[in-house]
Residue, then its C-alpha position, 0 to 999 in steps of 0.5 A: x484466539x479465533x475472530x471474524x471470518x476472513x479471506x484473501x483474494x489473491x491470482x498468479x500474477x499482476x493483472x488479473x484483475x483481483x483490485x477489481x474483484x475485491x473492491x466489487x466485493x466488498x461494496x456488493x456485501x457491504x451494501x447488504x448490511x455485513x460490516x465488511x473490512x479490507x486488508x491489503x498484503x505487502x507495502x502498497x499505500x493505493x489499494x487501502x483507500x480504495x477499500x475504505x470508499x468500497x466498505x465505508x471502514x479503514x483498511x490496513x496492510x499486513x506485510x510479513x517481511x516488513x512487520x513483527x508477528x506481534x505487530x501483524x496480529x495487532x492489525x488483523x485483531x483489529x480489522x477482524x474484531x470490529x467486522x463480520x467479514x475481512x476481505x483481504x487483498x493480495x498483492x503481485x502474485x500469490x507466492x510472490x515475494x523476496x528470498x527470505x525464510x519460510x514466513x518472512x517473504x512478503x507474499x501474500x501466501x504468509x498472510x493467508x497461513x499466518x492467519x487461517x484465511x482460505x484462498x479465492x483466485x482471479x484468473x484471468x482467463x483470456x487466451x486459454x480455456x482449460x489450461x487454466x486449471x492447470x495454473x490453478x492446480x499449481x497454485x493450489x498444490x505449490x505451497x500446502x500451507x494453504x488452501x484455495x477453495x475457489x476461482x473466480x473467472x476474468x475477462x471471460x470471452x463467451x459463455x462457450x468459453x466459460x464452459x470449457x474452463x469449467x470442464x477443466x476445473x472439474x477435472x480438478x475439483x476447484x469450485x468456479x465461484x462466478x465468472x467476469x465477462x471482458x468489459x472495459x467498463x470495469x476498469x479503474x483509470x491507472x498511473x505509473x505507480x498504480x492506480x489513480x489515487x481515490x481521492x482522484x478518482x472521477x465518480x469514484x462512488x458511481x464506479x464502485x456500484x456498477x463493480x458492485x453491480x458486476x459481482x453480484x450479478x456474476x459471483x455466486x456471494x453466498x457461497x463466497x461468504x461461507x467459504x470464509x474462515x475465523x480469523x486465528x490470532x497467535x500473538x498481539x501485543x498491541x505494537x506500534x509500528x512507529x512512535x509518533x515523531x511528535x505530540x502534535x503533528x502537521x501532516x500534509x494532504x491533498x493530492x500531492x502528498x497522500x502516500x502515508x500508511x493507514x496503520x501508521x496513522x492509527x498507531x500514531x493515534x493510538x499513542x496519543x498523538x494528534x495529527x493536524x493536516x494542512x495542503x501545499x496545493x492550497x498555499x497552506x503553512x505547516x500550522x504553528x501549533x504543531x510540534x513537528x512537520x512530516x510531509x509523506x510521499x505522493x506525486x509532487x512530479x504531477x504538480x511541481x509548478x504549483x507547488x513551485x508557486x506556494x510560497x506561503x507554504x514554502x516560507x512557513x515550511x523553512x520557518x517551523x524547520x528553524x525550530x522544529x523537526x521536518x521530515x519528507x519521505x519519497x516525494x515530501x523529500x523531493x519537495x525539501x530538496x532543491x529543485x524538482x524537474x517535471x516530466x516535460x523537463x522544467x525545473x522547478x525550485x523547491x524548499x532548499x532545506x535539503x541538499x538534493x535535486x531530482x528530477x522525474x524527466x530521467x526516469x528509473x523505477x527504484x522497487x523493493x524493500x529497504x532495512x535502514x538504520x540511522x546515522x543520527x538521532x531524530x523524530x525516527x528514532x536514535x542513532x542506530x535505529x533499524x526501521x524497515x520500509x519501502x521504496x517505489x518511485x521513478x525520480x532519479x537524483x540528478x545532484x546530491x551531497x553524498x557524505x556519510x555526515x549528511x546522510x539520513x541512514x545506510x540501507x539495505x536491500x531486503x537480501x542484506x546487501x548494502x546500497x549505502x545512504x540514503x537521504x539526507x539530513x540537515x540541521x533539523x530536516x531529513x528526508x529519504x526516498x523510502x517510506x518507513x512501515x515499522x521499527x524493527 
């Protein structure tokens, strides 16, 4: 099945400014009248929302470990069948991935293949010239399922500076489809997870002009355009990535707790249930009506004393978990533990439905996949359930029950070994620190 033309804008490595390009693009051409929609590659739950601000449509993510091909051709039918361009966006490097069989690694390369979408790269350019074609040619001729048709320069220091790339991408026969001056302006304020999240983001429709503004006046978009290809579908089947946990459910959101993936909400939907959001910031219970409470990931370390203070919140949240299933995943699960210690050290008390403490002052980046089944039966699944997700924060359990019969499931890393439990389980509450992404 062939749809929409797509591409996927990827780079060799983290930090060429590829978010940058693509959020440039696709408000530049979405301001032209074409029907644009964004995809990010891997497990990131930030860039979604910023290319839904830039084309003013949802964007998904596609991650070749972590989904079924059923469940990928799914989501790309549907970006791809109500667009005239995807724009997707790679993650890390191109072929960056986890040690899997060819496919299966998570790299943005097997979106490209999977799909039938030509390569454009950023290339950060800063501090060589002409050897950058020769990191362009290794891209190119590194993996032959597919194809880079183009670059786009970054951090370009001087029009004598462009010139000499260009001669080097000559040599190769790569067309230079525009290229960036350094300009700091560019730039989107970061944290450590990653970007600031959109709804954070200062003038966020202000700063995505002036990217807009960039692209057009530095990129060659006609040519981009056409460099597209149709988006070629091979299975569907209309998966659901996860069943809903509930008919009704009480979603937290605000600024604390924002980290859900898009197309777990939209399969949630699809399936018939009805998401109901409420803000801890704001003092807000979980709304009776609702059949279970899910308080997703987010960054309660930034506002642990506030949250601390909720006490609305805190009192509706222990009374619905008498009756009705909680779960938290990543920081929702901080907030069920017993206490939370903020970056200068205080602690802060917490819901205590869950028998955790954590503490964001002792830092440690915990990063990658994590294959899970579960110990007991609950809104994830039965007893036995696999669910594949992903773990990224930098809290570290300070005091935790580690017994098998409290544990929420044993995991695995993305290479099969075994790292144990993870989470936590108490009457109706469960919690973990990864964020699930499918059944598997």
């Amino acid at each position: 099945m062939s749809l929409s033309p797509g591409l996927l804008v990827a780079a060799p490595r983290s930090g060429s400014g590829k978010t940058t390009v693509v959020l440039g693009l696709q408000r530049a051409l979405a301001r032209r009248g074409l029907r644009v929609r964004g995809v990010k590659c891997g497990p990131d739950y930030i860039d979604p929302a910023f290319h839904a601000a830039a084309t003013g449509t949802p964007s998904f993510n596609l991650d070749s470990f972590a989904m079924s091909g059923p469940l990928l051709g799914s989501i790309a039918a549907q970006a791809a069948g109500d667009a005239d361009l995807v724009i997707a966006e790679g993650s890390m490097g191109l072929f960056d991935g986890i040690r899997q069989e060819t496919g299966r690694t998570g790299a943005s390369a097997d979106i490209a293949v999977l799909f039938g979408w030509p390569v454009i790269l950023v290339l950060d350019v800063s501090g060589h010239a002409q050897s950058a074609a020769a990191v362009a040619l290794g891209c190119a001729r590194f993996d032959p399922r597919i194809d880079v048709v183009g670059v786009v320069l970054n951090k370009v220091a001087s029009e004598r500076h462009r010139r000499l790339v260009e001669d080097g991408m000559a040599r190769i026969g790569l067309p230079v489809l525009g290229g960036l001056m350094r300009n700091a302006e560019l730039t989107l304020p970061e944290r450590h997870l990653g970007l600031v999240q959109a709804g954070e983001t200062e003038e966020l429709d202000g700063r995505l002009e002036r990217l807009a503004d960039a692209m057009e006046g530095a990129i060659d978009l006609d040519r981009l355009v056409a460099l597209a290809r149709p988006t070629q579908i091979t299975t569907r089947d209309g998966a659901v990535p996860l069943p809903p946990p509930g008919q009704r459910i009480a979603l937290a959101s605000d600024r604390a707790f924002s980290f859900v993936y898009p197309h777990v909400l939209a399969g949630w939907r699809e399936a018939g249930a009805e998401i109901v959001t409420f803000s801890p910031l704001a003092d807000e219970p979980p709304p009776s009506g609702c059949d279970v409470c899910w308080l997703p990931g987010g960054y309660p370390e930034l506002h642990a004393g506030r949250i601390a203070g909720a006490q609305h919140f805190f009192e509706g949240l222990r009374s619905f978990a008498e009756s009705r299933p909680v779960h938290g995943e990543c920081g929702g699960y901080m907030v069920l533990g017993q206490s939370l210690e903020d970056g200068y050290g205080h602690i802060h008390p917490m819901a205590g439905l869950l028998p955790v403490e954590t503490s964001y002052a002792k830092r440690k980046m915990h990063l990658g996949y994590r294959v899970a089944h579960l110990v007991h039966g609950g809104v994830m699944g039965p007893a036995g359930q696999r669910l594949v997700g992903h773990e990224f924060h930098y809290a570290s359990v300070t005091q935790s029950d580690p017994a098998r019969e409290t544990a929420f499931a044993m995991v695995q890393d993305a290479e099969g070994n075994d790292l144990g439990t993870a989470g936590h389980r108490r009457g109706l509450v469960t919690g973990s620190f990864f964020h699930a992404i499918a059944q598997g």
